[in-house]
N, C-alpha and C positions, 0 to 999 in steps of 0.2 A: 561479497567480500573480495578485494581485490586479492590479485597474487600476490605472493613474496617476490616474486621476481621480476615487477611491471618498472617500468624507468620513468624516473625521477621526472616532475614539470620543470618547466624553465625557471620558475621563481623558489624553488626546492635547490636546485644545483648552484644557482648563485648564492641560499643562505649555507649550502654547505662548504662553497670555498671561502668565503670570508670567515668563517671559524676556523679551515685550515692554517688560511694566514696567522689568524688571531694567537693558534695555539703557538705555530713554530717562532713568533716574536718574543711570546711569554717566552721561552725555553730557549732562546739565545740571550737574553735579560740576566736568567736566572744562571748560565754557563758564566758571562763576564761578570757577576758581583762574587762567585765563588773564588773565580782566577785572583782577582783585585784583593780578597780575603788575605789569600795562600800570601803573595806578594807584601803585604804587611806584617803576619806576623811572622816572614823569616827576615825581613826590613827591624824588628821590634828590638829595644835591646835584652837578654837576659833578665830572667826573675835574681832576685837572692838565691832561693832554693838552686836556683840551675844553675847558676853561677858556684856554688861552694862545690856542687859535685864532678863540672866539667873540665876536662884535663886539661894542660897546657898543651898547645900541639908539639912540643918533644916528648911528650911523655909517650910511653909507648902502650897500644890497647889491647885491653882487657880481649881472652878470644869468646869471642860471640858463642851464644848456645842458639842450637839451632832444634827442631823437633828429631828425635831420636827416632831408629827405625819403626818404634811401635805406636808411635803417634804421644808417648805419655813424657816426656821429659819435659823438667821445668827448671827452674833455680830459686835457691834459695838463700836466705841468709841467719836461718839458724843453725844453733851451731849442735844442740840438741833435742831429742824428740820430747815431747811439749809431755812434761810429769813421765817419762818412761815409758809409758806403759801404751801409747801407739808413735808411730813413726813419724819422720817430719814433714811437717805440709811442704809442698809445693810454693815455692811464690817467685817474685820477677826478682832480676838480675841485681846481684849487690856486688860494691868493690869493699876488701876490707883490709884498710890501708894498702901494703903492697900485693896481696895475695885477690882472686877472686874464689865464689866457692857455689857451686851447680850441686842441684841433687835432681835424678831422674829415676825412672823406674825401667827393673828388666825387664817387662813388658814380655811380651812377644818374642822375645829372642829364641833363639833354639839353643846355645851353648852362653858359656859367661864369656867366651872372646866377642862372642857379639853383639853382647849387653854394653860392652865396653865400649866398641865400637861406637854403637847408636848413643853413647853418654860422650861421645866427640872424641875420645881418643886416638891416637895416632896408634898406627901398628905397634911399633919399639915400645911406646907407653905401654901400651895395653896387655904385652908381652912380658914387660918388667913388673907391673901389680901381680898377673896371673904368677907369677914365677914366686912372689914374696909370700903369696896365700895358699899355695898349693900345700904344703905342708899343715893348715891351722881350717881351713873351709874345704867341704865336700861342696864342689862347683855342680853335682847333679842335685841336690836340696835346693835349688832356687828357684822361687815363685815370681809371677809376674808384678806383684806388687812391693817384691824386695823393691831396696833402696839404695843408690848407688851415690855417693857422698863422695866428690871431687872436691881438692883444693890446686890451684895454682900460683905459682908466683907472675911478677910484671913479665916474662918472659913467654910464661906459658907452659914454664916444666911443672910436670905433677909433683906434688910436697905433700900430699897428705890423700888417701883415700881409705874409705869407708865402706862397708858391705853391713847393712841393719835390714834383717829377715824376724828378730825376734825382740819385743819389749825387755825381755833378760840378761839381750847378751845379743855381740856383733862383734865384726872382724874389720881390723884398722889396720894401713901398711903408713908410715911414716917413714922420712929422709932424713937417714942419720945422719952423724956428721963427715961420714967417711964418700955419701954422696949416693948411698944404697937404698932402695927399699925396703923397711922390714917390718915383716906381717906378723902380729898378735891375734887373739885372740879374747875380748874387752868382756868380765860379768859386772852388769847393771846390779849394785845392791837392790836387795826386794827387801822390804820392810814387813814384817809378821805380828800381825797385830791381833791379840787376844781379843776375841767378842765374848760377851755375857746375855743373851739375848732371851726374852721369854713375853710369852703372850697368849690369847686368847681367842679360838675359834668362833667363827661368827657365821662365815658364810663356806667359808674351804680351809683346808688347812694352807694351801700354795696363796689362799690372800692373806692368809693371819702373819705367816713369814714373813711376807711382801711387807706388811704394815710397820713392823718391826727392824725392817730394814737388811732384810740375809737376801731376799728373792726367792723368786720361783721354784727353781731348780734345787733349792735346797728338801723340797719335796722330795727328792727319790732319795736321800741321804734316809729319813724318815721310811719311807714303801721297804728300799731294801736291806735296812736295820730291821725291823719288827714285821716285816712279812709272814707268816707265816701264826704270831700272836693277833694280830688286828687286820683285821680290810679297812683299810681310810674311807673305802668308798662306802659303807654300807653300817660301820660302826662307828664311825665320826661322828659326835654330837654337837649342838651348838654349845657352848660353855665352857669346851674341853681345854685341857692349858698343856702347853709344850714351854719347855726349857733346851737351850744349844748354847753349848761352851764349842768356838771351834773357834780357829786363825783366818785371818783374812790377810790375803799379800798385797804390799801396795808398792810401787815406784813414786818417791815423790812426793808422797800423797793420795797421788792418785791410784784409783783403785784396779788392780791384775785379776785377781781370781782369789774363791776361797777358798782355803787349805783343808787341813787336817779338821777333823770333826770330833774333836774330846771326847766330850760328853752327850748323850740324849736323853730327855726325860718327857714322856707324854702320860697323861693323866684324863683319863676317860670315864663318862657313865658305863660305856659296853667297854669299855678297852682295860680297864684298872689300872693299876699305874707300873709303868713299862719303865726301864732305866737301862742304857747300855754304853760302856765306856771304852774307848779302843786302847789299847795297849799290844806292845812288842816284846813277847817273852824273849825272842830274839830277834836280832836288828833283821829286819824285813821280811818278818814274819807278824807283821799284826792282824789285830784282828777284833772283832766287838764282843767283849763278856760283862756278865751279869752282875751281881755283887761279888757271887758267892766265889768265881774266878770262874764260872761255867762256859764255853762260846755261848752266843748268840744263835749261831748256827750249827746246826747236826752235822759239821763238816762237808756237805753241799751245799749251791745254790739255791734260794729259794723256786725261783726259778730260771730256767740258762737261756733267755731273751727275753728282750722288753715286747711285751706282750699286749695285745688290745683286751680279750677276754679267752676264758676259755670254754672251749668250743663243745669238748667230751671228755669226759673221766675213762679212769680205767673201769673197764666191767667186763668182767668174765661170759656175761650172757647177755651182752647187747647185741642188735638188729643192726645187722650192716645196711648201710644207705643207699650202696649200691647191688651188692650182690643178691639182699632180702633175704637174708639166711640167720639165725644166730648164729656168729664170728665173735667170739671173744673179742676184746678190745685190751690189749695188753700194753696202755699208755695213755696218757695224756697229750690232749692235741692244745696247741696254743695255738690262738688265731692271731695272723701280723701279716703287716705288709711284705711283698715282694721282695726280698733284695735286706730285711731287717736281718743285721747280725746275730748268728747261734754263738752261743758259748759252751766250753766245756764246763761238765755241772760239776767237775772235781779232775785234780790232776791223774794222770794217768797213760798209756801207751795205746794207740789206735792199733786196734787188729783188723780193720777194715775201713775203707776209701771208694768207696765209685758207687756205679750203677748196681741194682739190686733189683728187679722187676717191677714188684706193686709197690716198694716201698720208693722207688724213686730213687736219686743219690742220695746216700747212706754215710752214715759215718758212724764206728760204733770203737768204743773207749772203753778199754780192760782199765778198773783200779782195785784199790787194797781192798781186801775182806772178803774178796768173791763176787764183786759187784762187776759188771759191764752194761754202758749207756750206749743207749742206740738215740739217733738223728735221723730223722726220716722225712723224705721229698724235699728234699731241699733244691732250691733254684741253682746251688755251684758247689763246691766245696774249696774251702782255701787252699790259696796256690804251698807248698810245702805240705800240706795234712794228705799221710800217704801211711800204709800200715807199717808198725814198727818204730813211728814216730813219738818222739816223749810230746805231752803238752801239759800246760797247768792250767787249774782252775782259771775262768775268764778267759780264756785265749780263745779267739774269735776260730773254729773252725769250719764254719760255712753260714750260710744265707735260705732264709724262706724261699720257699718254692711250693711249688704245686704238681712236681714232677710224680710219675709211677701212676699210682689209681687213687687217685685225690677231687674231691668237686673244688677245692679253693685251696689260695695259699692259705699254708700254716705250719707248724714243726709236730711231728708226730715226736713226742719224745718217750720212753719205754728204757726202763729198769730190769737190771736178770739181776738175783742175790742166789749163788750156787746153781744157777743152772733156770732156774724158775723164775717167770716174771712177776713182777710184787709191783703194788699202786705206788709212784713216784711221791704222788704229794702227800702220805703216810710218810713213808722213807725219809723222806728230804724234809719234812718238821717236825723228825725226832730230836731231844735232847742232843747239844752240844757235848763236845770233849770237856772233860777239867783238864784245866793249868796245870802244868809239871811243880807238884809240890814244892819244889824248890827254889819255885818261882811265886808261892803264893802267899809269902811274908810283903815282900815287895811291892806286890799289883795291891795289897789290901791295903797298904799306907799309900798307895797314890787313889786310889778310890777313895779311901775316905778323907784326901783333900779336896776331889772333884766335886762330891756331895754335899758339904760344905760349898763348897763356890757354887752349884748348884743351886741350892737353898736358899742363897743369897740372892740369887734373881729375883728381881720384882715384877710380879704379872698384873695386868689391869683388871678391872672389875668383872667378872664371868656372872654371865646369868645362868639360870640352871637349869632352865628346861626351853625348849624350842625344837626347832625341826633337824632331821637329819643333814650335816654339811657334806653339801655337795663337792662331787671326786670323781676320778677317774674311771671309766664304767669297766669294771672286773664282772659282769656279772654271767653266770654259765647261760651256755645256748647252746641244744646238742645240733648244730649244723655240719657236721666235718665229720669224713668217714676214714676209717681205725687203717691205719697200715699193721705190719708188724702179723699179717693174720696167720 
């Protein structure tokens, strides 16, 4: 086999230069039919189209957009976000009559003088908008995909700008007529549109929703109303029928997000029939009761994270994992990702914040009746949550971890009622408070308009016997070892 590197015969190097030739003629050919191109059509006269938009040369020009510091500026020429409810596309350069109008994004910027900046502003402009918003926008709230909404006149002075971070509502500086700018602040009406929705289990409860038309996520509406009466995952049957009275918001038309959730009704072979209505005895205090005006809830959380399964019950005379000793287990461990949000399981005053040895960072919440909750191994504890601090039910006071003497993340969570620790998930799906008697003339004539409107749903055909519908896996695994020892 010859080398790679033997040289060419004589009859080899002659057919190699004549294809050299051959190439570099093609490729001066193909140079002068492009040139001759170009040459014609700037020779051509004007289409229609180009003709009605192109100026007269005294007219004076529109000022060019150019890409903004963070690569994302565009223009546009609508004048609103398409149904409210997302922001306005991007698209190429329009004139509209005397005025032009850019929209770009703050992108990348590090302050909003420099957002301005990168959307073409001149210093003195950029200075006169900040000056007219400073009082109606918090300029540290700006995300990269806000939207920066320029108008100008034939001149080039700014006449109109725009700041849209949110489908509900934005901040506009208009030129009065004294020659100032002056900054608002603009609410998008939302549209609240009553649902009546009802249907029938088949394969989940999160695709019965779906089919019906509410979505997925209306699932945890459902988990954390009747928690504590039904596990979806393991009592869910095929046949089963739900009912939902809730609002849905819309801009436009188009669809925001869903509101308020009236009413719920689920109806089960293992579950019986569940019904829970929200109401505000007082304005921003509501909350989910039963007919009878009972809560829902024993005045805790069902439970204070979203949780994968749980891992170990309370037991007095369980086998620690690690130490091999009987250790009391004085709590319930939920298993969850890294970094997943704790909640306080009820309002109350932290009497302790930090490090704590086996248990890891700790967080533990004196409330009413003699109760104090412990939080245990947590990855951090929220920046503010320190002893002495008030919080209320839901307020995120720290994050999963695996810190202290733990095999894996999870939330050690652990109950004291006077002194002594008691099983959390006893405690916490005990009977709800009743309503303030003198609020329970009122919640029973709104309840029984809802039941009524209820009963009015119409749900599709149910079959009545089939396999259990599948759900979210809640089920015990004793893998996680007990803090709290």
């Amino acid at each position: 086999m010859p080398s790679v590197d033997m040289p060419l015969l004589r009859e080899q190097r002659r057919a190699v230069r004549i294809r050299v030739v051959a190439f570099a003629v093609l490729g001066l050919s193909l140079v002068a039919g492009a040139v001759a191109a170009a040459v014609f059509v700037a020779m051509a006269p004007p289409s229609d189209a180009e003709a009605t938009t192109r100026r007269p040369a005294s007219a004076p020009a529109p000022m060019a957009s150019a890409p903004d510091a963070a690569g994302d500026s565009a223009i546009a020429g609508s004048g609103e976000p398409d149904g409210g409810a997302a922001l306005i596309a991007e698209t190429e350069p329009r004139t509209l009559g005397a005025t032009s109008r850019t929209v770009s994004r703050f992108g990348s910027a590090r302050g909003f003088r420099q957002a301005l900046a990168g959307a073409h502003l001149a210093r003195d402009q950029a200075l006169e908008v900040e000056t007219a918003l400073e009082d109606t926008l918090d300029f540290r709230r700006c995300r990269p995909d806000d939207q920066l909404i320029i108008e100008r006149d034939a001149d080039g002075h700014v006449v109109l700008f725009e700041f849209r971070g949110s489908p509900t509502e934005y901040y506009r500086a208009t030129r009065t007529a004294s020659g100032t700018l002056r900054g608002e602040r603009v609410e998008v009406p939302v549209q609240r549109i009553r649902l009546a929705r009802g249907g029938t289990v088949r394969s989940s409860l999160g695709d019965a929703l779906s089919t019906v038309g509410l979505g997925r996520g209306t699932v945890g509406t459902f988990v954390g109303v009747f928690e504590g009466h039904v596990n979806f995952a393991t009592d869910a049957r095929r046949g089963d029928t739900f009912r939902v009275i809730m609002e849905e918001h819309r801009i436009s038309g188009r669809f925001l997000r869903h509101g308020t959730v009236h009413a719920l009704e689920y109806v089960g072979r293992r579950a019986g029939t569940l019904r829970a209505f929200w109401y505000e005895p007082r304005r921003g205090e509501g909350d989910y009761y039963d007919e009878t005006g009972r809560a829902i809830h024993g005045g805790w959380l069902r439970a204070p994270l979203r949780y994968d399964r749980l891992s170990s019950r309370f037991d007095p005379r369980r086998m620690h994992p690690i130490l091999h000793r009987i250790v009391p287990h004085n709590g319930t461990d939920y298993a969850a990702g890294t970094g997943t949000p704790v909640w306080a399981a009820a309002s109350g005053t932290v009497t302790f914040a930090g490090d704590r040895g086996a248990n890891g960072n700790l967080v533990s919440v004196r409330h009413d009746g003699g109760y104090e909750s412990h939080y245990a191994h947590l990855s951090r504890i929220e920046r503010g949550i320190a002893s002495g601090v008030e919080v209320n039910q839901r307020q995120v006071i720290g994050y999963v971890g695996s810190t202290g003497r733990s095999t894996g993340p999870h939330l050690h969570f652990a109950l004291e009622r006077g002194g002594r620790f008691v099983d959390p998930l006893q405690e916490m799906n005990g009977p709800g408070r009743m309503m303030p008697a003198a609020a329970l003339p009122r919640y029973r004539e709104h309840v029984r308009e809802l039941v009524r409107e209820l009963e009015g749903v119409r749900l599709g055909s149910a079959p009545t016997q089939g396999p259990p519908a599948t759900g979210p896996e809640l089920a015990e695994a004793d893998s996680e070892e007990s803090p709290m020892d």
